[in-house]
N, C-alpha and C positions, 0 to 999 in steps of 0.2 A: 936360593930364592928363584922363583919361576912358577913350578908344575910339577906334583910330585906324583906320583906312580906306585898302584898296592893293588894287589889281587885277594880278594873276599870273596872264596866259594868260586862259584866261576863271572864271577862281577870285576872287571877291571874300575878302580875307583881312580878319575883324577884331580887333580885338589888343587886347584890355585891357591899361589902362594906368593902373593907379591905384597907385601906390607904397606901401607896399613890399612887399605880396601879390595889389594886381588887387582889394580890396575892392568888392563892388558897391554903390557909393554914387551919389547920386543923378545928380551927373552921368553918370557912368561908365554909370548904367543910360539914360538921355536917347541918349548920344552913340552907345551900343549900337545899342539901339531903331533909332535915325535910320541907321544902318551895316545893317542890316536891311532897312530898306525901301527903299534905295538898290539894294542886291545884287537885290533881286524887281524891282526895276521895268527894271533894265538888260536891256536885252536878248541884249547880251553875254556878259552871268556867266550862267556854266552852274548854279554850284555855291558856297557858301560854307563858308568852313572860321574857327571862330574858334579862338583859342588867345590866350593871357597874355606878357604882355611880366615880362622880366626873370627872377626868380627862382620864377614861381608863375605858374600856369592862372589860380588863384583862392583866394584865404582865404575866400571868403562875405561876410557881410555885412561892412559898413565900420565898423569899433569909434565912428572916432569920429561916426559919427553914430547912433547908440543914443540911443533913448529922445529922439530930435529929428521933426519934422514929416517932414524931408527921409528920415528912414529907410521911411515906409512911401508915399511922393510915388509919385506915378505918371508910368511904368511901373514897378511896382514887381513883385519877381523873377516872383509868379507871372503877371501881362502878361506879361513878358520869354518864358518857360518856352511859355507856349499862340502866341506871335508866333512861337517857331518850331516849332513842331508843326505850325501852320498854315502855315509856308513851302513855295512851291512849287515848290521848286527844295532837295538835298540838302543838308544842315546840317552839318558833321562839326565835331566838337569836339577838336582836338588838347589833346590834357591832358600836362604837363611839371610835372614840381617838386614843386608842392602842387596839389593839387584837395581841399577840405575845404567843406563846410559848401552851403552856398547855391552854391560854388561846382561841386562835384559835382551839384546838382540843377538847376542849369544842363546842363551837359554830359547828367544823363539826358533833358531835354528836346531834345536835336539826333537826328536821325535815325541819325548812325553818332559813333562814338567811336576814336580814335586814342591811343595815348599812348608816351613815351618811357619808357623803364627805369627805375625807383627813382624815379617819383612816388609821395607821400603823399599818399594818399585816404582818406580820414574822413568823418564824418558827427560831430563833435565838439558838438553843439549840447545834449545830455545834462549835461556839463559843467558849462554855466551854470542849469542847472534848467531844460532844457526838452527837446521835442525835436521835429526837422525840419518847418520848417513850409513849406516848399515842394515838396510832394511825395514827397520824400525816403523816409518812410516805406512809401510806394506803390510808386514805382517803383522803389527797390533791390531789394527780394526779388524782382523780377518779370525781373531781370537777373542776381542773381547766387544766389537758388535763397531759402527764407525765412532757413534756421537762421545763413548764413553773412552777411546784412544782418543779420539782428536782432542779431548778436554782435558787428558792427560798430557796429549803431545804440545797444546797450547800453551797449556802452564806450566808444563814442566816440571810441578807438583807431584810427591812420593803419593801414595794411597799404600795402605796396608793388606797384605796377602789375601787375607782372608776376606777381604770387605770386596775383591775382586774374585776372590772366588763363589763368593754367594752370589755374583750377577745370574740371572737364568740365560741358560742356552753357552753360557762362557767356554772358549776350549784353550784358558792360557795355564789352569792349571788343573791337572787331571787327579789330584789329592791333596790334602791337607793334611801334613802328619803330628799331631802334638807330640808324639813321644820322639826317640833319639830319630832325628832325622837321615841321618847317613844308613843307620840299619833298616829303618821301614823305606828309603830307597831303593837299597841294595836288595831286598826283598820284592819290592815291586819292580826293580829293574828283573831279576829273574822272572818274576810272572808274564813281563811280554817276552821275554826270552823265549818260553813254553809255546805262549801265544803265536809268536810267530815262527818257531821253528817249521812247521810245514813249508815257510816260503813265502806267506802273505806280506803284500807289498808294507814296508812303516810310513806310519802318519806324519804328513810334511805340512808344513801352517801354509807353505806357499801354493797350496793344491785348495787351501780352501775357499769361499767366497766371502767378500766383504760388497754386501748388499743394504740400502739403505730405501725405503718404498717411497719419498720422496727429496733424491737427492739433490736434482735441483735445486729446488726450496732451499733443502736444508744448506746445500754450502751457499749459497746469498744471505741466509742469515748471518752464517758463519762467517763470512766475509766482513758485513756488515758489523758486525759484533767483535771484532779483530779490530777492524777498523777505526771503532772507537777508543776504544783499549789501547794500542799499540801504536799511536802513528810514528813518532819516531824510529822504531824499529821494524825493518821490511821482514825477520823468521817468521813472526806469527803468522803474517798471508801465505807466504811460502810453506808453513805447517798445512796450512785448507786446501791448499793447489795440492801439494802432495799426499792427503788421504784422500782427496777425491780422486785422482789416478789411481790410486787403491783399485775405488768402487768401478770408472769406468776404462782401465787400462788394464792389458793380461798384462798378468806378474814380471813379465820380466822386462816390459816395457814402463813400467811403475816404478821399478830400480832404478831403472838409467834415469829417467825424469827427477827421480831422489836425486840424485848421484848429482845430474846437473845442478840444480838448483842447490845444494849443500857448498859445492864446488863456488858457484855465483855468489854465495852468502860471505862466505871464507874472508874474500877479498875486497867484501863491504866497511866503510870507514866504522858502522855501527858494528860490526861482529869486532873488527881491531879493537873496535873500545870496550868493549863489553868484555873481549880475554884479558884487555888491561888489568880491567877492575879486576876479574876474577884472580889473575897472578899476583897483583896489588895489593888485596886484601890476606893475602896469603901470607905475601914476602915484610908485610907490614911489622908482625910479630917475631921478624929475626933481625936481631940485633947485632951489628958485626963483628962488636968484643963481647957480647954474653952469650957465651954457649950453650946449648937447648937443653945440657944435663946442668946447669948452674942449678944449686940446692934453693929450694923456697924457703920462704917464713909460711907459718900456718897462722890462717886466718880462720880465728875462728867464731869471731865478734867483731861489730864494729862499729865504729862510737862518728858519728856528726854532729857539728858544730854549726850549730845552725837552722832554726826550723822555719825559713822562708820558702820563698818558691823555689828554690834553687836545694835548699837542704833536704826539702821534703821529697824532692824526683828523686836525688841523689840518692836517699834515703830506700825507696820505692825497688831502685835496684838490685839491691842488696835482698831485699825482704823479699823480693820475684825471686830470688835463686836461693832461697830458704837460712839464709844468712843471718844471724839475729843482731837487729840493731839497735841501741840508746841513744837520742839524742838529746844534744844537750841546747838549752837556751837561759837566758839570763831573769826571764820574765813566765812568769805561769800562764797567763795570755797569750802569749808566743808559743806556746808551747802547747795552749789550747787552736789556735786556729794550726798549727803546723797539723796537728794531728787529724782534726776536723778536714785539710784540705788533702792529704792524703785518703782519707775513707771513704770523700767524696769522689777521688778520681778511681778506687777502687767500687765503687756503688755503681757510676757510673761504667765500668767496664759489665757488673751482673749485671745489669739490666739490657746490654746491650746484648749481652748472650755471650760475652768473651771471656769468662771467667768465671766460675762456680760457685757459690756460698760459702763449700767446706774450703775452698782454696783460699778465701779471703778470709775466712774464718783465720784459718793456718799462718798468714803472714800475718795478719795483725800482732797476733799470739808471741811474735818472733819481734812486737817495734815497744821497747818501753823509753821513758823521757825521765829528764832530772834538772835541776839548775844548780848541781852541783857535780865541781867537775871531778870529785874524789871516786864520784862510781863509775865513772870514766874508766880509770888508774887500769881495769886488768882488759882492756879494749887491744887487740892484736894488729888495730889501725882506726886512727884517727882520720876523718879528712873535715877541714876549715871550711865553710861555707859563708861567712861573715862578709861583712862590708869592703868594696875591691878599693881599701886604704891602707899603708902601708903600716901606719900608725897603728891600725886596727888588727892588723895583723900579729904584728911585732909583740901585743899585750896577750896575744891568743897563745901563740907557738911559745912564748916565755910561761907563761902557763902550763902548757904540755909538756916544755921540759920536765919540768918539776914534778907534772904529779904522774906520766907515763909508764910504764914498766919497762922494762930496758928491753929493747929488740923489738917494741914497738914500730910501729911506721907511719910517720907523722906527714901528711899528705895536705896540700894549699888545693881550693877550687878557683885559681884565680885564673885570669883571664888573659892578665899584660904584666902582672909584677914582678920581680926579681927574686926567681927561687933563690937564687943563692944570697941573697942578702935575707931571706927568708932562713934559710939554714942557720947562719950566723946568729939568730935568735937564740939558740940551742948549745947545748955544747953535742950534737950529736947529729952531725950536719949529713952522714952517713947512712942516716935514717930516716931523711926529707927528701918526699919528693914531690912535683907540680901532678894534681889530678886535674885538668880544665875538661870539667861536663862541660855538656852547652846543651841548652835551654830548648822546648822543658827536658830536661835532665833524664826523665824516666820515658821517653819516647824517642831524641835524638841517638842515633848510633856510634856518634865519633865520641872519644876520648884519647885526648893528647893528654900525653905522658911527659911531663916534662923532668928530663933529667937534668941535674945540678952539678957543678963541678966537682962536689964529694959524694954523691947519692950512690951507695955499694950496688953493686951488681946481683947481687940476690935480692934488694928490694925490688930492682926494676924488672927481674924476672918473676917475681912473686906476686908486679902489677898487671903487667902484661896479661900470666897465667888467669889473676882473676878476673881482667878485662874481658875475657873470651868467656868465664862463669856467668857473669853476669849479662853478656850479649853485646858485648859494645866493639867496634874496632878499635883497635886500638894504634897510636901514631906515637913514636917516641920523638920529642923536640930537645932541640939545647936552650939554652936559656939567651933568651934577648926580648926585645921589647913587643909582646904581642906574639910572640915562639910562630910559629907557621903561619896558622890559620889570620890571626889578626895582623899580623905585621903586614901580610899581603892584602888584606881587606883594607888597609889605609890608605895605600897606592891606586886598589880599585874607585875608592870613597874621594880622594883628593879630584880621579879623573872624573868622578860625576860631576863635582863641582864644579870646575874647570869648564865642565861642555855646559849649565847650566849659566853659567856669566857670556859661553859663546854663540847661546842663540837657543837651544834646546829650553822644553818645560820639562815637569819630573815626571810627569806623564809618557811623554815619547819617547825616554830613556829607559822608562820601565817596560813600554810597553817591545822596545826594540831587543832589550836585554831579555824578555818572556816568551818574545818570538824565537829568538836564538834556544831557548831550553831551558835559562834559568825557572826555578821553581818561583822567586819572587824578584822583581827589579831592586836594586839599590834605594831607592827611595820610599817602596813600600817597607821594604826591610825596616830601613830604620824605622818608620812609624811604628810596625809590629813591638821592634827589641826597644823602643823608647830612643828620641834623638838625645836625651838628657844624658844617655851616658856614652855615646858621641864626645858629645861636648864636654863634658868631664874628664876625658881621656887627652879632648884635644889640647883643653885648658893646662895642661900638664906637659903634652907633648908641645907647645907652643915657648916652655922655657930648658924643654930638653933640648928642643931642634931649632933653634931662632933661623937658621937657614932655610928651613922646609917652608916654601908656600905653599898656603891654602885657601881654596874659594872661603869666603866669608858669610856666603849665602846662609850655611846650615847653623852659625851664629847668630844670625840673625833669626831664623827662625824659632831658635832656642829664646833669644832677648822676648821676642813674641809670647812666649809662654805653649808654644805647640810642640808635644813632646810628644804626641805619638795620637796613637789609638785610647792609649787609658787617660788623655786628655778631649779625647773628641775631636781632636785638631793639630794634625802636621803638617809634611807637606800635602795632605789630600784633608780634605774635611770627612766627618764621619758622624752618621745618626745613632743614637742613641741607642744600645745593646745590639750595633748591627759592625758589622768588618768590611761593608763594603767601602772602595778606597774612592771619593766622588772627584775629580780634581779642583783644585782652590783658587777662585779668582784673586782672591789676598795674597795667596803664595807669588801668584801669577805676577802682580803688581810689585812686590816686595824684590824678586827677581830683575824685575823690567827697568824697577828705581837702581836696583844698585849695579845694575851694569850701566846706567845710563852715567854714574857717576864715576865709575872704573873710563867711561870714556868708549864702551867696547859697542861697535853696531852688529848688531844680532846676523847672524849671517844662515843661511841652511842648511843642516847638517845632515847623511843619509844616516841611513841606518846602520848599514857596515861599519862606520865609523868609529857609529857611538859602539857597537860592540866592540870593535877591536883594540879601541882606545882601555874601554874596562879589561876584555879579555888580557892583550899584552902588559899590560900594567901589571896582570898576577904574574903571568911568565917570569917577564924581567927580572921580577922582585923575587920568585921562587928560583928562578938561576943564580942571586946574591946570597940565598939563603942556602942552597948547594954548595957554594963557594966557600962560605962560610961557617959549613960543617952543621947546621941546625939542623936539617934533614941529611941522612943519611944516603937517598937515594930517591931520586923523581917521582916516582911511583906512590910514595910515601906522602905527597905534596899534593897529590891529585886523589889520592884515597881521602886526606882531610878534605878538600872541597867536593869529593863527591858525596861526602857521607856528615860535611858537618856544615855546606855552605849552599847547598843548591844548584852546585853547579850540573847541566843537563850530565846523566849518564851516558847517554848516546856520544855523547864526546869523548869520553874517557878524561877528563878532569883537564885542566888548564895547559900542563906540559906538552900531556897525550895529543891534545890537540894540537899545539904548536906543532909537534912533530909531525902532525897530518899535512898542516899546510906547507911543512918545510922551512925550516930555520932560517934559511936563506930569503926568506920571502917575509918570514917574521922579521928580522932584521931592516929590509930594505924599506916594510911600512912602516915600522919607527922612527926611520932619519926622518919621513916624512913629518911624522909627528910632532919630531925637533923642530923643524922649521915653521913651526908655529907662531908666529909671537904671542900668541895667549897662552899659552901652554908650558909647562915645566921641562924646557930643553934640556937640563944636566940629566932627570931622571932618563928619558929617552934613551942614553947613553946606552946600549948595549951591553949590559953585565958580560965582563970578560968571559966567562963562560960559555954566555949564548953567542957572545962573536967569534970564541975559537972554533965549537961546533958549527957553526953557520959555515965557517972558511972552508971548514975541512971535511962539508958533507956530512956530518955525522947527526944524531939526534941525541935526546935527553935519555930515552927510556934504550 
């Protein structure tokens, strides 16, 4: 693997070959190199043409060698990019598939470019907090005009070959070949062969002009318009500064200015979090005892239990990735509005222009229903959407026993309940496992995987695999109360209460936790998801945990009858078909009574506070949940609250963060914490974990 080497006529062809996108990783750049100067010294070869083997020209750089010696070893891409600018003999880049990243700035360094129909070309490197460090910035505007690179280089956004090669006046691709690509290259590499045998100098992107008739203007818009879009993340401004050196800096002082500012980026706490996420979501899908060749079950139906709002997204899923579903419900009415609210959220997507006719036409055609569970029976996976009771469950899964076909996969949408006492419903406990959507179902990206003490390992890689069909991340949990995502939301939810008895409204909790990045505060949340089932959870965990205190406030709110927004009334009051959140003087007072009676005098709390108080509260609690084997690995802990809780991205999720500020320092504000007297001093406790890493310098990730 690397860079392979062939001679066609007098065409040296070389072929990236680094599975499974042509990464330029260090050999693959060595073997390059070496196929390079091989083609220059033959006498033979007119002409070279390189292009990617298999599915991809090139993805850019090679993930897995990030942040290693070998990623920036020599030749490293910008060697690569000046070896052939400096070749004396025609360069041509056939580009197919994918061309993104380091790989596109490859191909602007060859003298001519080639490419097949429907490759995806990006400049994707914004993404991870940064952007193009191998010219990229330079030489795209100077080929495909500035406003149409910088729109590329902002979003980061694939656009397809041909939609970039119909721009007029464009010089990124000098052909379009429908038929075999490698031969109409190899053939157009010979015709500049001819072309320039007399001597005439070859065409370099870096020789040409990127000119814009009002650039001023235009980068203050650009600015402007970044600005709104992005403020958390400093790449996108850094994008405008670096195509505008493009327009008003010679080329090779436009590089080093790239060069800096990519360099600057690097070592921003936002680019740290953003390669989190991105290695995060990756490493989420390997499981440490199921091996990435473990045998699937085929899915090729599949049958839901349930046609509420939670069945129907779930549902929604399945039928987006052309999967044909049945679902089941008990009532013909249920069964009419489940269907009705699915049509409407697809009605609503045509009309918005997201989605086409013949497309809705299409999944519809793929969803039928029944209230009976016998046409279920040849379903290749069941998943439970029914009421989050255990009783209610228990009558479902003994059902599935019965009527399932054997090597089914009988799957819970619960939330907090006990896969494994779920299994035990069955005699085929092997074949159960925890699916927790979260809401709505067909738009949120997370799904925790919950595995069970007997759940086989081909199920869980058969979920996993269709986790990623259907578009969702996916997190595998062990089973406990609330698996990841909720068990830590308890500890966050207890410290709102807590600061709420200590002087705070729900108002400046939210508004402190929204300032920090959250996408919604704690107390708006609950009005959103309903406080009723809060309080349903609590009333339950109040005779699991009789040691656990907790504020009392959000009970009493409940006793009130203010369950949320589909009440018109929680903790914030709300007008009638509107979401805005107004704050409650009732809350206000209901607050003020029951700390007066707790005895507690309201004291002023900052803002750091209240964040850190909610922030470390997940840490702690996600370092018990390390401890205790439920996650697997940190990463894991911070892709669910990045992808299922709101936590800002800019952070890179709860741990990520932690380890920004330094364990040691997390630690040391906790004792503080303890020394509260309003406050839950045992929790504070430093999960053994976080105080062995705190002692001993080390981090979570």
């Amino acid at each position: 693997m690397g860079a392979s080497y062939q001679v066609r006529g007098n065409v040296a062809v070389i072929t990236l070959d680094n599975p499974p996108v042509n990464g330029l990783g260090y050999d693959t750049r060595r073997e390059f190199s070496a196929g390079v100067e091989r083609a220059l010294a033959d006498a033979a070869v007119a002409a070279i043409v390189i292009t990617g083997a298999g599915k991809a020209f090139s993805g850019g750089a090679d993930i897995k060698e990030f942040g290693s010696p070998k990623a920036v070893g020599e030749p490293n891409l910008l060697s690569l990019i000046r070896q052939l600018e400096g070749a004396t003999k025609p360069v041509v880049a056939a580009v197919h598939s994918v061309c993104m990243g380091g790989g596109l700035e490859l191909a602007l360094g060859c003298h001519y470019r080639v490419a097949a129909p429907g490759a995806n070309v990006a400049l994707p490197e914004v993404k991870i907090g940064l952007i193009p460090g191998a010219g990229g910035t330079q030489r795209l505007p100077r080929v495909l005009g500035v406003e149409t690179a910088l729109n590329m280089i902002v979003s980061g956004e694939a656009v397809k070959s041909e939609l970039l090669a119909a721009i007029p006046g464009q010089k990124l691709f000098d052909r379009i070949f429908s038929e075999d690509l490698l031969d109409a290259a190899c053939g157009f590499a010979g015709e500049t062969a001819a072309v320039h045998a007399a001597g005439q100098p070859l065409p370099l992107v870096r020789e040409l002009k990127a000119t814009h008739p009002n650039a001023d203007a235009y980068f203050q818009f650009a600015r402007n318009m970044v600005k709104g879009m992005a403020k958390n993340f400093p790449a996108p401004a850094r994008c405008v500064d670096a195509v505008e050196a493009a327009v008003k800096r010679k080329f090779d002082d436009g590089m080093a200015y790239e060069r800096e500012l990519f360099t600057a980026l690097m070592f921003t706490p936002e680019c740290k979090a953003l390669r989190h996420a991105f290695f995060g979501e990756r490493a989420a899908s390997k499981i440490p005892d199921v091996p990435e060749d473990t045998p699937q079950r085929t899915i090729r139906k599949v049958a839901v239990i349930g046609a509420g709002t939670m069945g129907g997204g779930i549902s929604m899923n399945f039928l987006n990735a052309g999967i044909p579903v049945v679902i089941l419900e008990m009532k013909q009415e249920a069964l009419d509005r489940g269907v009705a609210t699915i049509r409407k959220n697809y009605d609503n997507q045509v009309r918005k222009g997201k989605l086409k006719q013949d497309k809705l036409d299409a999944r519809l055609a793929l969803l039928s229903t029944t209230l009976d569970y016998a046409d279920i029976a040849d379903a290749d996976m069941v998943i439970e959407a029914v009421f989050e009771e255990m009783g209610v469950k228990e009558k479902v899964f003994k059902k599935l026993d019965e009527v399932m076909k054997p090597g089914a996969i009988l799957a819970s949408n619960t939330s907090t309940l006990d896969v494994n006492k779920i299994a035990a419903f069955t005699k085929r406990p092997q074949d159960v496992v925890g699916t927790h959507f979260f809401s709505p179902a067909n738009v949120m990206k997370l799904l925790e995987v919950v595995r069970g003490a007997k759940t086989a390992k081909d199920v869980l890689a058969t979920v996993m695999a269709l986790a990623k069909k259907i578009r969702k991340t996916a997190v595998v949990s062990g089973v406990c109360d609330g698996f990841i995502g909720n068990r830590m939301i308890e500890q966050y939810s207890r410290q709102a209460g807590f600061l709420l008895e200590e002087g705070c409204t729900p108002a400046q909790v939210d508004r402190a936790v929204e300032k920090f990045g959250f996408a919604m505060g704690p107390f708006r949340m609950g009005d959103l998801a309903g406080n009723d089932i809060g309080w349903a959870i609590r009333k339950r965990r109040y005779l699991e945990k009789p040691h656990m205190r907790y504020s009392k406030t959000a009970d009493l709110l409940c006793e009130m009858g203010r369950y949320g927004q589909k009440t018109g009334a929680g903790w914030y009051d709300y007008q009638a078909g509107k979401r805005e959140a107004m704050p409650s003087p009732v809350v206000v007072a209901m607050i003020d009574k029951h700390r007066a009676e707790l005895g507690i005098t309201p004291r002023r709390i900052s803002d750091d506070e209240i964040v850190h108080r909610l922030v470390y509260s997940l840490v702690n609690e996600g370092a018990k949940i390390l401890e205790d084997g439920i996650a697997s690995k940190a990463s894991d802990i911070d892709m669910v609250y990045l992808t299922g809780y709101g936590f800002p991205l800019h952070r890179g999720g709860p741990m990520c963060y932690a380890d920004q500020q330094g364990l040691f320092n997390v630690v040391q504000t906790m004792k503080r914490f303890a020394a509260n007297p309003h406050d839950d001093a045992s929790f504070w406790q430093p999960a053994p974990l976080l105080a062995t890493l705190a002692a001993e310098s080390r981090s979570f990730t």
